[in-house]
C-alpha positions in Angstrom: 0.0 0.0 0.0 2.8 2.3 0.9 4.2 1.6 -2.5 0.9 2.5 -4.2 1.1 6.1 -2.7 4.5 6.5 -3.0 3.7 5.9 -6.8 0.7 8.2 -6.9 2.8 10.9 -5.5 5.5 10.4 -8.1 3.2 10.8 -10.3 1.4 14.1 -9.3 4.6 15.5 -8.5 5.5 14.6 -12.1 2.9 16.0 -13.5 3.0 19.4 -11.4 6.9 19.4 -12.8 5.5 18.6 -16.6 2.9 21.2 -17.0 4.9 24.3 -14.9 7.5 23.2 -17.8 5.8 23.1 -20.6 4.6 27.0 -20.2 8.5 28.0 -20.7 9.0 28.3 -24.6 11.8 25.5 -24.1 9.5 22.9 -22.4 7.4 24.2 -25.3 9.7 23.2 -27.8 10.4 20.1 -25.9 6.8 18.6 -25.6 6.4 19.8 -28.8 9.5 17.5 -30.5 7.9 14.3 -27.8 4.7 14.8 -29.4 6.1 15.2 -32.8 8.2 11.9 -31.8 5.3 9.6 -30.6 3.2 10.7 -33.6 5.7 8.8 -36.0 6.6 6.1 -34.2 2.6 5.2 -34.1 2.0 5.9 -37.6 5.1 3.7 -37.8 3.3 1.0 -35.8 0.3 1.0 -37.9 2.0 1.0 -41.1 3.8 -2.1 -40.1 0.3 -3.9 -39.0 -1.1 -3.2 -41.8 1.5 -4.4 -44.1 1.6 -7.8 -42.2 -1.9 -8.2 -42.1 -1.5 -8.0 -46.3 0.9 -10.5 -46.0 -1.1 -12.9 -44.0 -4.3 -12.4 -45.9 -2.1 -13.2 -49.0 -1.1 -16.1 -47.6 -4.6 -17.3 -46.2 -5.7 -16.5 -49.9 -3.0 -18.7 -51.1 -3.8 -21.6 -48.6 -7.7 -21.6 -49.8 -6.8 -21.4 -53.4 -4.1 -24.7 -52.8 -7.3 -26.3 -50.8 -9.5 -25.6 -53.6 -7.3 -27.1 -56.4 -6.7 -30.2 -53.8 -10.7 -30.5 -53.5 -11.1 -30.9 -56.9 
């Protein structure tokens, strides 16, 4: 339990720190370049998940087509 708070407090105190920074133009700049950051590595994500989700409908496309010709 006493780790619990100790983990809430961390993170209000973090928080307090974050948003007293982000009103300077430098924690500006800074958020601004985390944000920017975060933003591409999701679209990165995504791009990735969808190109193997191509792959493996491909592949389940080939697998039905091969159990088709075997069926006949």
């Amino acid at each position: 339990m006493k780790n619990l708070l100790l983990i809430a407090i961390g993170a209000g105190v973090g928080f307090i720190a974050a948003h007293q920074l982000s009103k300077t133009e430098q924690g500006a700049r800074f958020f601004a370049e985390v944000d920017g950051r975060a933003r591409e590595f999701g679209e990165a994500v995504v791009d990735g998940y969808k190109a193997r989700e191509a792959e493996i409908r491909a592949a389940v496309a080939d697998a039905e087509d091969a159990l088709g010709d075997l069926a006949k």
